[in-house]
Each structure stands twice: as structure tokens, then as C-alpha cells.
Gaussian input, Z-matrix of N, CA and C with variables (Angstrom, degrees):
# hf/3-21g

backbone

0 1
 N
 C     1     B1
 C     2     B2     1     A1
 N     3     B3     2     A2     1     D1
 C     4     B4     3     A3     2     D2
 C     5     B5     4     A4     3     D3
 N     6     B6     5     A5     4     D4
 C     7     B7     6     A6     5     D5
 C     8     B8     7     A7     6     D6
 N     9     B9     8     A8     7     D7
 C    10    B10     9     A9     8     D8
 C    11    B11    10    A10     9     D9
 N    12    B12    11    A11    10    D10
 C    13    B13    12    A12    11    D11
 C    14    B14    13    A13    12    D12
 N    15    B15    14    A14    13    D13
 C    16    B16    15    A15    14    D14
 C    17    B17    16    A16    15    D15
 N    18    B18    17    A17    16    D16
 C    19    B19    18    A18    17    D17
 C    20    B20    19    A19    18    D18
 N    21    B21    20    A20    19    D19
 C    22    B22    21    A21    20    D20
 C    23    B23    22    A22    21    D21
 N    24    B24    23    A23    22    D22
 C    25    B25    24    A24    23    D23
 C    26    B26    25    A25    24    D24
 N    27    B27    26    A26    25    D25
 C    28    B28    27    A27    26    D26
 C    29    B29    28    A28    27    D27
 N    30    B30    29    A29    28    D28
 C    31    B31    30    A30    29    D29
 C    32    B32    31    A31    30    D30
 N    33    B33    32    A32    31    D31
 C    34    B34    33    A33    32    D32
 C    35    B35    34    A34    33    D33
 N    36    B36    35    A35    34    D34
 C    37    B37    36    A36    35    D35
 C    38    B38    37    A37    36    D36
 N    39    B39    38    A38    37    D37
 C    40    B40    39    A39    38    D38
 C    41    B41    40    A40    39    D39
 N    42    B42    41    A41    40    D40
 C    43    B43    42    A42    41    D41
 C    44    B44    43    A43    42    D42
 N    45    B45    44    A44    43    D43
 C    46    B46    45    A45    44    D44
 C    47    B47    46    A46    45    D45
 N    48    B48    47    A47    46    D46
 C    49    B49    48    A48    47    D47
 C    50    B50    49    A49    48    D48
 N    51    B51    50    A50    49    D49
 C    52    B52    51    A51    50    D50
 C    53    B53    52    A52    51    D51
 N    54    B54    53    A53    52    D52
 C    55    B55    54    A54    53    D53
 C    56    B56    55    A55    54    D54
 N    57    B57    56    A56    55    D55
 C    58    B58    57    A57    56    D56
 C    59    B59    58    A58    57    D57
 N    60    B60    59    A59    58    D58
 C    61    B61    60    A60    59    D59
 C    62    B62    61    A61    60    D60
 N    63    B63    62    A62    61    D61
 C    64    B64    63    A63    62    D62
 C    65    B65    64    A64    63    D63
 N    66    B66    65    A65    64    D64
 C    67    B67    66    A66    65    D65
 C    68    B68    67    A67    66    D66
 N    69    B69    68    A68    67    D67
 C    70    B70    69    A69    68    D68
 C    71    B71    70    A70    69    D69
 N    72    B72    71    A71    70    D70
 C    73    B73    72    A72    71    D71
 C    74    B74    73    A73    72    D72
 N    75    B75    74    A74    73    D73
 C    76    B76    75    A75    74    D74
 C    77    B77    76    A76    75    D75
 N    78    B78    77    A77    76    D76
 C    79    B79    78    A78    77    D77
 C    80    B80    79    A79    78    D78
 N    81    B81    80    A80    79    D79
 C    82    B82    81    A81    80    D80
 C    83    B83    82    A82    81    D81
 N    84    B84    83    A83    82    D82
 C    85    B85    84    A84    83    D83
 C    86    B86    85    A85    84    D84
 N    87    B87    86    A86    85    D85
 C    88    B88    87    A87    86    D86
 C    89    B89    88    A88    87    D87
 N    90    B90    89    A89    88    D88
 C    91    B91    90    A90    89    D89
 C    92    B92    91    A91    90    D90
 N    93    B93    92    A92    91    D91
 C    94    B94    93    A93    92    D92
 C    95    B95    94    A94    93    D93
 N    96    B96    95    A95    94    D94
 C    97    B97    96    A96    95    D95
 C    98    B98    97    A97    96    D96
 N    99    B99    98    A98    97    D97
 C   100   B100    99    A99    98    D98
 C   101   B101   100   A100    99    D99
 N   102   B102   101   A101   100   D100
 C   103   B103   102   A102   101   D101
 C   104   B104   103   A103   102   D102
 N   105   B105   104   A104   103   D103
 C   106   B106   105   A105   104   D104
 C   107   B107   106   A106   105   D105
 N   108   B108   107   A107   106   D106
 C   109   B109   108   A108   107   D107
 C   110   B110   109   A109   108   D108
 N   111   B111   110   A110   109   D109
 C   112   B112   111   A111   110   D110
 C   113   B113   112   A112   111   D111
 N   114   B114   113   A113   112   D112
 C   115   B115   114   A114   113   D113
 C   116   B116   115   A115   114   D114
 N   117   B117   116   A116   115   D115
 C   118   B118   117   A117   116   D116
 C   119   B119   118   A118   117   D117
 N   120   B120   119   A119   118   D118
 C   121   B121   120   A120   119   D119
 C   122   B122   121   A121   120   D120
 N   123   B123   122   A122   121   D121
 C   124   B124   123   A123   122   D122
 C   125   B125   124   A124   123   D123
 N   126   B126   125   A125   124   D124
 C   127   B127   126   A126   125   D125
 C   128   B128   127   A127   126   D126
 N   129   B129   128   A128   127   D127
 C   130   B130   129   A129   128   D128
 C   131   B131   130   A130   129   D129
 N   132   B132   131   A131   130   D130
 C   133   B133   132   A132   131   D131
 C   134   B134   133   A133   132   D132
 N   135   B135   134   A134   133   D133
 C   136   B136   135   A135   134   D134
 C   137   B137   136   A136   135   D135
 N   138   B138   137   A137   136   D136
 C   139   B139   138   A138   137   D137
 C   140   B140   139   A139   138   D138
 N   141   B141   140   A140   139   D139
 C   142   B142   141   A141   140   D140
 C   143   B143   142   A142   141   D141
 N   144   B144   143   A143   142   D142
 C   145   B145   144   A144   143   D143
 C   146   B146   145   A145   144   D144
 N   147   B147   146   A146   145   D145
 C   148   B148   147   A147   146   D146
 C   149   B149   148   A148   147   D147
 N   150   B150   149   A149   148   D148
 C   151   B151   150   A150   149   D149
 C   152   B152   151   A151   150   D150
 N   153   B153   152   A152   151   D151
 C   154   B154   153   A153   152   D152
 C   155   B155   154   A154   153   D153
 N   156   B156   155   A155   154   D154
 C   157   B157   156   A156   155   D155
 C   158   B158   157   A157   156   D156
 N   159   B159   158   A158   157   D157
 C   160   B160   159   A159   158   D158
 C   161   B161   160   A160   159   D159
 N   162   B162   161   A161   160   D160
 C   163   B163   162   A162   161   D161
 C   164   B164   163   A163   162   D162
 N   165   B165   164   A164   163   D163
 C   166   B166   165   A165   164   D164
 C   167   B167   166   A166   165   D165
 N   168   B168   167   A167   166   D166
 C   169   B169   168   A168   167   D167
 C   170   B170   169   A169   168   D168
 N   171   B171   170   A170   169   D169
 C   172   B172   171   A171   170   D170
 C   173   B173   172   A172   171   D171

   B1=1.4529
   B2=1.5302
   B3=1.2870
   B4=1.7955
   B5=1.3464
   B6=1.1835
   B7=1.4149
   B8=1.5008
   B9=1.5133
   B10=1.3465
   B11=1.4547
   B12=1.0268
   B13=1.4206
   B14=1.4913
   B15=1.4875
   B16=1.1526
   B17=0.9039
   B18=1.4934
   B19=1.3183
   B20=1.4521
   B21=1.2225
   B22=1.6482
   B23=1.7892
   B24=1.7168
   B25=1.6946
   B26=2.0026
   B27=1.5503
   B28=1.9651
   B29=1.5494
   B30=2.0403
   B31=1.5113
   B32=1.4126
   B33=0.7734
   B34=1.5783
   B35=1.8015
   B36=1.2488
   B37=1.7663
   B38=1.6930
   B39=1.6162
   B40=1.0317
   B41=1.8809
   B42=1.8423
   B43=1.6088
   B44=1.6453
   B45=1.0816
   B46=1.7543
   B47=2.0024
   B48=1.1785
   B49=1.8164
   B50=1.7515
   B51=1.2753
   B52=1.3907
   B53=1.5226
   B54=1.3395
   B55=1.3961
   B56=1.6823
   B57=1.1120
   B58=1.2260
   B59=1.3390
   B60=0.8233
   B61=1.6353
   B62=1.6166
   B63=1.3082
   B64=1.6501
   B65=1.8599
   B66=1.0420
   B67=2.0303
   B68=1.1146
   B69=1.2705
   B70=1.3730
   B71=2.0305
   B72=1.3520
   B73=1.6383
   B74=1.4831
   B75=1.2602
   B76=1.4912
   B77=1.4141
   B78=1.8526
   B79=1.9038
   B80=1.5283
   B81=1.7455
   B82=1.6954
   B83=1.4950
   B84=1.2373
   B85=1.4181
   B86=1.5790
   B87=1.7301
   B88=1.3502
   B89=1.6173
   B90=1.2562
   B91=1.2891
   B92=1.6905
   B93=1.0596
   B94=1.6271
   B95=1.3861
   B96=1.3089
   B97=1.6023
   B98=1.6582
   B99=1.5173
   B100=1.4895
   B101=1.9965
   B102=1.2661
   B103=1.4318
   B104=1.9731
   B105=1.0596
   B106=1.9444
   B107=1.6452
   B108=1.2550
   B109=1.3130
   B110=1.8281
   B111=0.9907
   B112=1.5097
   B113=1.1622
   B114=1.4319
   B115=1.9326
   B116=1.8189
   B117=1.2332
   B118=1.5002
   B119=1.6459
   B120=1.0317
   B121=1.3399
   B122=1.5706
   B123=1.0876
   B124=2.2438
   B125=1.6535
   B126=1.0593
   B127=1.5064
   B128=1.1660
   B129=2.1301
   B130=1.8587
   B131=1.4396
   B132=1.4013
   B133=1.6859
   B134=1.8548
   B135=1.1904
   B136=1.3090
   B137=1.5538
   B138=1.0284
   B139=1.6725
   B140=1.3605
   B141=1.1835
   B142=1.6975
   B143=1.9045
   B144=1.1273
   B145=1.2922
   B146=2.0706
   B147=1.2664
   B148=1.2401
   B149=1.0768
   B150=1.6430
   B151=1.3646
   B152=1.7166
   B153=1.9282
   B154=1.7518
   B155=1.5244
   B156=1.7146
   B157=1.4984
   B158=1.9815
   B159=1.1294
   B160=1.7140
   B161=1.3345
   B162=1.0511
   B163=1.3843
   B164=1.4738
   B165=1.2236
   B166=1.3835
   B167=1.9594
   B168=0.8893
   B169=1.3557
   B170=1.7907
   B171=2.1750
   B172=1.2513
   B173=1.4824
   A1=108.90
   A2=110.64
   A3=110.41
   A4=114.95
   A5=138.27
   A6=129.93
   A7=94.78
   A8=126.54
   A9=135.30
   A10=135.73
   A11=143.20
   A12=121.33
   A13=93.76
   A14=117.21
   A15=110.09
   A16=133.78
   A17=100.78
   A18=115.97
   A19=116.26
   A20=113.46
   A21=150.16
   A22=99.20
   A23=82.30
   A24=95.56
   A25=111.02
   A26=89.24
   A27=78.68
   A28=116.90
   A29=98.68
   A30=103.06
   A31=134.63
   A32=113.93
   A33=129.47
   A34=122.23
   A35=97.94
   A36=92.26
   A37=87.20
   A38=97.53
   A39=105.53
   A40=161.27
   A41=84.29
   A42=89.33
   A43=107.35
   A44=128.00
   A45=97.95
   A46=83.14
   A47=118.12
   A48=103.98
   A49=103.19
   A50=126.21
   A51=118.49
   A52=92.48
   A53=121.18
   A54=143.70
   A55=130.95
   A56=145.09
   A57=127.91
   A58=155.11
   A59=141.85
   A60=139.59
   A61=111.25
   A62=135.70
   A63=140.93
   A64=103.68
   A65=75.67
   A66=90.91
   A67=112.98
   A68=137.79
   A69=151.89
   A70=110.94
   A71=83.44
   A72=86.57
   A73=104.02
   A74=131.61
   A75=154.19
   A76=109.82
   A77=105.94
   A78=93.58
   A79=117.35
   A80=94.50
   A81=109.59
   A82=104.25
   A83=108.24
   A84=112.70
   A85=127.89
   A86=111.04
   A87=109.47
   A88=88.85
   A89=101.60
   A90=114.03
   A91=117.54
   A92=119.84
   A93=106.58
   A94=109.01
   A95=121.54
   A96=127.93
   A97=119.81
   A98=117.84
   A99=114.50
   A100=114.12
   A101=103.66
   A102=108.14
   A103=80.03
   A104=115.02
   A105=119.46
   A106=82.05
   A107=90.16
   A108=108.28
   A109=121.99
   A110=119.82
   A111=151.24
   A112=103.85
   A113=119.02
   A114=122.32
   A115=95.81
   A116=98.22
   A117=124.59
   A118=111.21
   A119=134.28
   A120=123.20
   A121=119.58
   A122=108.68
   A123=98.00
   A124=105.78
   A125=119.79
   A126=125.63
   A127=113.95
   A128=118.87
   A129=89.61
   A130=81.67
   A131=90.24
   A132=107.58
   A133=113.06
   A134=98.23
   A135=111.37
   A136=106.69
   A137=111.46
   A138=127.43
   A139=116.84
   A140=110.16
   A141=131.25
   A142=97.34
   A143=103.14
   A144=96.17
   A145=113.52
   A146=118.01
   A147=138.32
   A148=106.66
   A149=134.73
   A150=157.87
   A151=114.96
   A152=84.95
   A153=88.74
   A154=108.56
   A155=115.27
   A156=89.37
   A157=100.05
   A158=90.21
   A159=94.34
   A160=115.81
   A161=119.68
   A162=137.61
   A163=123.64
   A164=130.12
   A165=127.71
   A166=115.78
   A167=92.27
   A168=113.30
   A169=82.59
   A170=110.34
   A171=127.58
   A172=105.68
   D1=129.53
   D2=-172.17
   D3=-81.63
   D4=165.82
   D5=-161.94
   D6=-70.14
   D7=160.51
   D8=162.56
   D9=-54.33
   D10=141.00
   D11=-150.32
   D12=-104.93
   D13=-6.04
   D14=178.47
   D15=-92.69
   D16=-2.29
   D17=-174.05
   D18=-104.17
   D19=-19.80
   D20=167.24
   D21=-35.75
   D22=-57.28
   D23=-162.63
   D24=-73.64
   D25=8.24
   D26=-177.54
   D27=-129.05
   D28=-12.65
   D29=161.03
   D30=-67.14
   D31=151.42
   D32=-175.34
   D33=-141.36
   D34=165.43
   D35=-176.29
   D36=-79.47
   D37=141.72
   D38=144.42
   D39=-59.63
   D40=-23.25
   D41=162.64
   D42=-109.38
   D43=-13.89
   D44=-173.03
   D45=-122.98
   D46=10.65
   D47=165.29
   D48=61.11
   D49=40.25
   D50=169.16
   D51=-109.15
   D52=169.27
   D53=154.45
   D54=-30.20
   D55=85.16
   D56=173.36
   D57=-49.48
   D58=83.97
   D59=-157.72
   D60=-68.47
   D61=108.12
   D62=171.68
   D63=-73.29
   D64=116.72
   D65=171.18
   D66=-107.09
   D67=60.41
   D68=162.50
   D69=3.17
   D70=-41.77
   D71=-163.75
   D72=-84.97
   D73=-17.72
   D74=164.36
   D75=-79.29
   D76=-38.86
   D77=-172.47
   D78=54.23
   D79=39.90
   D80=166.06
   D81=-127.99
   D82=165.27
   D83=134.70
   D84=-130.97
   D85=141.45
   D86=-143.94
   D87=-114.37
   D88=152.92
   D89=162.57
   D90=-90.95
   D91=139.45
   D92=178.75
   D93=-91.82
   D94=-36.75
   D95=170.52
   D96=-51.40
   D97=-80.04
   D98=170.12
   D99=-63.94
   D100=-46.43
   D101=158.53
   D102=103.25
   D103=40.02
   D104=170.28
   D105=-85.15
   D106=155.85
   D107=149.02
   D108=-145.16
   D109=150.40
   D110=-133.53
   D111=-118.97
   D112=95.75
   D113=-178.18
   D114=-75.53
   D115=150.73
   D116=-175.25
   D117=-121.89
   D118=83.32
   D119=-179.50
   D120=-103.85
   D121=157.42
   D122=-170.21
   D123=33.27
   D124=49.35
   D125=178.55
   D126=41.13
   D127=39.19
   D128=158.26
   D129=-129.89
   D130=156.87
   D131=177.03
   D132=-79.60
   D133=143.99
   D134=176.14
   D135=-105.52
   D136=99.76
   D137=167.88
   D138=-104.80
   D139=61.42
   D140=173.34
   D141=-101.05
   D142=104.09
   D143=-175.81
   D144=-66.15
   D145=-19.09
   D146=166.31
   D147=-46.54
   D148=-53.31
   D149=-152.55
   D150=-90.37
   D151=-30.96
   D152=-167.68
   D153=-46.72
   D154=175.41
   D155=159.97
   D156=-121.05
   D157=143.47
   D158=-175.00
   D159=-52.29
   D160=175.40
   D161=132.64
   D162=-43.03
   D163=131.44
   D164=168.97
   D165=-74.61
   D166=139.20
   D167=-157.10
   D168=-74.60
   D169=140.79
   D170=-177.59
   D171=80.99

């Protein structure tokens, strides 16, 4: 079952509060602002900002 679309529309990153984008084919969801992205497993998102995985540094 794919994540909810309704629910799509109310997550956000947890540290900078922008919008999340789900990449199905990644099984993340990315932030475009900090640029974390957000593992999704059995379709629930993990928004542990601890967990995210960063950006690569440069």
C-alpha cells in the first residue's frame, strides 16, 4: 500500500519545516531545502531527524 496522499500533503521536514517530496523509487522522502532525506519502510516514514541521512558534505 503506497503512502497516503493525504498525508503526503501535511508532512514536512522536521528541522527546517519545508514540504517533503516521496521518491518511491528511492523509498525516501526528501527535503529540497536541507536536502535530508527520510527512509520509508512498509510505507511509514521515518522522520527521526537523527536517522535522516544528510547531504554529502561540498
Amino acid at each position: 500500500m503506497p503512502l497516503d496522499p493525504e498525508l503526503l500533503k501535511i508532512l514536512a521536514c522536521p528541522v527546517c519545516k519545508t514540504p517533503v517530496e516521496f521518491r518511491p523509487a528511492e523509498s525516501v522522502l526528501a527535503c529540497a531545502k536541507c536536502r535530508r532525506r527520510y527512509a520509508v519502510k512498509d510505507d511509514i516514514p521515518n522522520m527521526l531527524p537523527e536517522e535522516a541521512a544528510l547531504p554529502p558534505e561540498g
